[in-house]
C-alpha positions, 0 to 999 in steps of 0.5 A: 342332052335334055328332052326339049320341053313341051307346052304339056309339060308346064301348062295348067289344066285345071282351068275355069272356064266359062259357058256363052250363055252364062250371065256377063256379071257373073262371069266377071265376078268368077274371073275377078273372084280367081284373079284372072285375066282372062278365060276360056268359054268352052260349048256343051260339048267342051269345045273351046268357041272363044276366050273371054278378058277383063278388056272384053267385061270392061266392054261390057261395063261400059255399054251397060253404063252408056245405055243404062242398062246391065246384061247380057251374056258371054256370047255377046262380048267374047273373043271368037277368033281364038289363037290356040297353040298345041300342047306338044309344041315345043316351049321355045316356039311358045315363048316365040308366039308370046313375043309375037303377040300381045296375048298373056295367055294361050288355050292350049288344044290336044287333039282339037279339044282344050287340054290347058292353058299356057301364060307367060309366066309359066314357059317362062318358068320351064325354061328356066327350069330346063336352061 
């Protein structure tokens, strides 16, 4: 009988991340420039403090659009109530969060500290890799 996969093994970890106090705009321009959704926002130390999405930057872009004025940080329109799952969870327990939620996409902590992230699109992939 096969190993069951983990989250470790199919999540990526080369991930861009972003810091609270960089500028909203150049913070859309790295997640448009890597087509991403989405991204985490990590502290000086590392530590994931939040996630960042396109929704929270067209927040942003609305809001500097209303009171005509551009600006602001990351820190000002993350997400801070940030669900995380395990890097040794089992990718079928996984792919049961992503059904429960609306979420694309997952950071994934070792340890208490961001090791990865997880989409759909790879536990997915692990378990058809793993059927």
């Amino acid at each position: 009988m096969k190993a069951r996969p983990k989250i470790a093994d199919y999540m990526a970890t080369q991930l861009v991340t972003l810091t609270p106090g960089m500028e909203i705009n150049k913070a859309m321009k790295i997640l448009l420039d890597a087509r991403l959704s989405g991204a985490p926002v990590v502290d000086d130390k590392g530590q994931l403090i939040g996630m960042l999405s396109k929704k929270d930057c067209l927040k942003a872009a609305l809001s500097s659009h209303y009171y005509r004025e551009w600006g602001g940080v990351v820190g000002d329109y993350m997400a801070t109530q940030v669900e995380t799952l395990e890097a040794e969870m089992e990718l079928v327990q996984a792919a049961e969060r992503f059904l429960a939620s609306h979420f694309r996409r997952f950071p994934v902590l070792r340890d208490g500290r961001l090791a990865g992230q997880i989409s759909r699109s790879d536990v997915l992939r692990g378990l058809i890799e793993t059927w």
